[in-house]
Backbone as JSON Lines, residues from 0, in Angstrom:
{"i":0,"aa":"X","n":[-45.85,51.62,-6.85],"ca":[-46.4,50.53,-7.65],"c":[-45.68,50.53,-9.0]}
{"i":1,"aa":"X","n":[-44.94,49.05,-9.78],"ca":[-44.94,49.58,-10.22],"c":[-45.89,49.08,-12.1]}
{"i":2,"aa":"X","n":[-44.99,49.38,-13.03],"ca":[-45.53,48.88,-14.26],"c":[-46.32,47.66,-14.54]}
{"i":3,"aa":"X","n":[-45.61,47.06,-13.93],"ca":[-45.88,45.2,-14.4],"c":[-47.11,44.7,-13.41]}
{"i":4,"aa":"X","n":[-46.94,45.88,-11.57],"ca":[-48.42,45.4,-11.12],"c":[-49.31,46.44,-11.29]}
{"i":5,"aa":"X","n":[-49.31,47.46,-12.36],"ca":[-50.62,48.39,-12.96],"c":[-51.06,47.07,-13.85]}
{"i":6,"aa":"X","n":[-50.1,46.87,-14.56],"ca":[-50.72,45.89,-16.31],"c":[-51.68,44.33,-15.11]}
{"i":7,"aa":"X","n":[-51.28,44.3,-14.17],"ca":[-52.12,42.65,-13.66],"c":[-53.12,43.08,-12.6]}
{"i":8,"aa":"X","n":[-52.85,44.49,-12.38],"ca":[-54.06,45.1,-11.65],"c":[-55.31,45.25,-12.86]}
{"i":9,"aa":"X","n":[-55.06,46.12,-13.55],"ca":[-55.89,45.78,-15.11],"c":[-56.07,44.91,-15.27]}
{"i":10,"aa":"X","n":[-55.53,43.64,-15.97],"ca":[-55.68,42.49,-15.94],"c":[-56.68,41.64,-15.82]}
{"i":11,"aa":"X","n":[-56.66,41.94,-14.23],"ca":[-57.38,41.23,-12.69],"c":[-58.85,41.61,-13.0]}
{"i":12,"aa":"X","n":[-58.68,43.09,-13.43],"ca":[-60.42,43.74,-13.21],"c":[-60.95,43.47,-15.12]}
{"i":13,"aa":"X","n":[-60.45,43.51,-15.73],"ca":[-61.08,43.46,-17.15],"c":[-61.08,41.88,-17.39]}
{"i":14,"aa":"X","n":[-59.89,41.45,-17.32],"ca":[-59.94,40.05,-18.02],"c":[-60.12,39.61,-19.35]}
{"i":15,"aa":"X","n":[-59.54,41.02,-19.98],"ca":[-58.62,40.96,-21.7],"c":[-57.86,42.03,-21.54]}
{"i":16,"aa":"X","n":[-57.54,41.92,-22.29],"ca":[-56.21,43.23,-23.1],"c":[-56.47,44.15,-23.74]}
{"i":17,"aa":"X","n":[-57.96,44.57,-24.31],"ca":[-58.24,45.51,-24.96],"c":[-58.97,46.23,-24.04]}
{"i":18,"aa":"X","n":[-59.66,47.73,-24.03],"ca":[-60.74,48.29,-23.9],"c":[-60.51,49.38,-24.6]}
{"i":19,"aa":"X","n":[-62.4,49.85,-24.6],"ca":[-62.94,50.5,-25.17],"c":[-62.6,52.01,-25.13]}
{"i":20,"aa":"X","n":[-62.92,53.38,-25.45],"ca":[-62.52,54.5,-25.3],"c":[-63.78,54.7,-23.76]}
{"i":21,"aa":"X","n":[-64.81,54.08,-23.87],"ca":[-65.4,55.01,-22.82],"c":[-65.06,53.81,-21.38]}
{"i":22,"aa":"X","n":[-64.08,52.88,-21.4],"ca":[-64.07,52.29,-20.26],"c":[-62.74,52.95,-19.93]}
{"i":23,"aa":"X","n":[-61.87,53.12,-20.72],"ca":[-60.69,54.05,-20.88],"c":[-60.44,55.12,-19.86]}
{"i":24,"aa":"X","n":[-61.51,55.8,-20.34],"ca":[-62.07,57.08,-19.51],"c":[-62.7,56.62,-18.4]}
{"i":25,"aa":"X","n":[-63.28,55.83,-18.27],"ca":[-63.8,55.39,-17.08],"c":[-62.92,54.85,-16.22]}
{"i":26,"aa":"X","n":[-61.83,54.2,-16.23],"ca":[-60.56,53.72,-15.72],"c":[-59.09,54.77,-15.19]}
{"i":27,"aa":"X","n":[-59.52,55.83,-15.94],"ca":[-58.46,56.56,-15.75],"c":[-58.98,58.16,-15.15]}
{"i":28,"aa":"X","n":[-60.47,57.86,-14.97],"ca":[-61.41,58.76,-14.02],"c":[-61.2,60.41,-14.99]}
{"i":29,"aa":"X","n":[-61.74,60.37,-16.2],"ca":[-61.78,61.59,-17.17],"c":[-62.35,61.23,-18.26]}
{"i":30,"aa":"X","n":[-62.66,62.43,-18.62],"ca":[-64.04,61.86,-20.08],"c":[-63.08,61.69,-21.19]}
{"i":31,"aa":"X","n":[-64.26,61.43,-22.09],"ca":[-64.38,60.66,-23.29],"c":[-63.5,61.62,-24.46]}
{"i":32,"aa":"X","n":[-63.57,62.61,-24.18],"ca":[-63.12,64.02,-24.73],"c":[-62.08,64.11,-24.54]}
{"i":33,"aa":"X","n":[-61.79,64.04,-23.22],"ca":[-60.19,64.32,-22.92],"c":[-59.36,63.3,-23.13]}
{"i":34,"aa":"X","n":[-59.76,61.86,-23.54],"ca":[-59.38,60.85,-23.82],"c":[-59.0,60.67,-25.91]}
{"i":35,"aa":"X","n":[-59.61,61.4,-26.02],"ca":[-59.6,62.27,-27.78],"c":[-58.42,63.1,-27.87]}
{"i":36,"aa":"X","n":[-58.07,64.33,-26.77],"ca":[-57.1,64.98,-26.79],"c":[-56.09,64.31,-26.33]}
{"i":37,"aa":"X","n":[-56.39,63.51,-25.8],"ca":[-54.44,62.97,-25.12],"c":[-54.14,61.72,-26.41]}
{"i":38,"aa":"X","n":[-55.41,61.11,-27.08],"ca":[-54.99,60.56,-28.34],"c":[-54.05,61.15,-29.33]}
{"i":39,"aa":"X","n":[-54.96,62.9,-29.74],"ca":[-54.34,63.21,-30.67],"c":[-53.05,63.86,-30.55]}
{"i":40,"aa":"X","n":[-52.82,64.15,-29.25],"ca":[-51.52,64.72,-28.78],"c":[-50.33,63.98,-28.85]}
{"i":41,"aa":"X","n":[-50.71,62.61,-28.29],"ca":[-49.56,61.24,-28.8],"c":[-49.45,60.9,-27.39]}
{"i":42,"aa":"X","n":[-50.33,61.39,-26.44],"ca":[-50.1,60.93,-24.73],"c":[-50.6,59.46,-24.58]}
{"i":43,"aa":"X","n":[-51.31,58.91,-25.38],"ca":[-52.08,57.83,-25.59],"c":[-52.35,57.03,-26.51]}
{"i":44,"aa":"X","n":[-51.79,56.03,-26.73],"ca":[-51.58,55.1,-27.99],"c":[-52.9,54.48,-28.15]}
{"i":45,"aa":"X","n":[-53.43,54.54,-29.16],"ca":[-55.0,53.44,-29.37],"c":[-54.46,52.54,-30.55]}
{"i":46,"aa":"X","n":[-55.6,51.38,-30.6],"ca":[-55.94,50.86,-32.08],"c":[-57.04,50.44,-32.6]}
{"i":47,"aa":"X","n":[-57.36,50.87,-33.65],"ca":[-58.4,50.94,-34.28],"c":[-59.26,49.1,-34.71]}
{"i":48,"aa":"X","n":[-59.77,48.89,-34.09],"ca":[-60.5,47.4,-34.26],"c":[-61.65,47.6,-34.5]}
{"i":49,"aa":"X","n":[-61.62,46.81,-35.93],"ca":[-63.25,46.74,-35.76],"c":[-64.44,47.97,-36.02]}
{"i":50,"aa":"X","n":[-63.63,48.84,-36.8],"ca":[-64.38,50.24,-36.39],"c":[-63.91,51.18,-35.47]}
{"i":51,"aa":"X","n":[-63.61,50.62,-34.4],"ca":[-63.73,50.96,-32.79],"c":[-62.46,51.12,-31.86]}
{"i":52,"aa":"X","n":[-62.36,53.16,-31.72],"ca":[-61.03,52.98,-30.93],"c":[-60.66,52.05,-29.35]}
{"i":53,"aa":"X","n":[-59.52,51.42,-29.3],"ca":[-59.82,50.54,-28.37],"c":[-57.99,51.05,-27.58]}
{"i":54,"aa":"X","n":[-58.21,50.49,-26.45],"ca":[-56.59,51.29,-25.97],"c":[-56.02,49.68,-24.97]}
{"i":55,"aa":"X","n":[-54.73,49.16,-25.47],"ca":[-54.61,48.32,-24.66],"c":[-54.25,48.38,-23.27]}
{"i":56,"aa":"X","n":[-54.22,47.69,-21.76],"ca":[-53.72,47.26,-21.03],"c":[-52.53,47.99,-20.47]}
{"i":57,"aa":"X","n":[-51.52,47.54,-21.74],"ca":[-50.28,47.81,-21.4],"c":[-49.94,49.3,-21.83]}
{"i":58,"aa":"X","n":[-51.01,49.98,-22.71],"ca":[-50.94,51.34,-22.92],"c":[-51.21,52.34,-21.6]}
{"i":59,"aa":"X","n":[-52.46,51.31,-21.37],"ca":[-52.61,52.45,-19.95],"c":[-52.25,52.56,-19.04]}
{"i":60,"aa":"X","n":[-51.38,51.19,-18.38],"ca":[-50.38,50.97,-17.5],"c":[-49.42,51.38,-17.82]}
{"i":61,"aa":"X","n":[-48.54,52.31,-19.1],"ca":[-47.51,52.81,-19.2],"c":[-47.56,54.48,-19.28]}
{"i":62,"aa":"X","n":[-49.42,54.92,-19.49],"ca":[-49.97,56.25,-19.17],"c":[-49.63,56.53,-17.67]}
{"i":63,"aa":"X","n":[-50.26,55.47,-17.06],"ca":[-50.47,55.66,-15.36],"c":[-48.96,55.66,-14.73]}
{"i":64,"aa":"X","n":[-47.91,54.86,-15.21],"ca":[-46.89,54.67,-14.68],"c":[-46.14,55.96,-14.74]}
{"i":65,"aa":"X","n":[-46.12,56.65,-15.99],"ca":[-45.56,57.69,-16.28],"c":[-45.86,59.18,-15.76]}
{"i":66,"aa":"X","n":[-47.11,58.75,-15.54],"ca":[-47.89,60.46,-14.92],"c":[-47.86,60.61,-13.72]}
């Protein structure tokens, strides 16, 4: 599979470009915690909206592609 049909598989099931840290984790089947450590490590790009860490689309389709 590759990049471009992770990002429209995402896509398909959210239907925006952002999510949240705990759908994050919920998407990539690991907690909320370990989603903190692969932040601060640099495995995982976020941005801060609103208060609220949020991780795009194309971040996590380039997590998944890579691992």
């Amino acid at each position: 599979m590759s990049q471009l049909d992770l990002i429209t598989m995402l896509r398909e099931n959210h239907k925006r470009m952002l999510l949240t840290k705990k759908e994050t984790a919920n998407e990539l089947n690991i907690s909320e915690a370990t989603i903190d450590r692969m932040r601060q490590n640099g495995l995982l790009n976020s941005k801060k909206v609103l208060g609220q860490i949020m991780f795009s689309l194309d971040e996590i389709a380039r997590f998944l592609y890579e691992a």
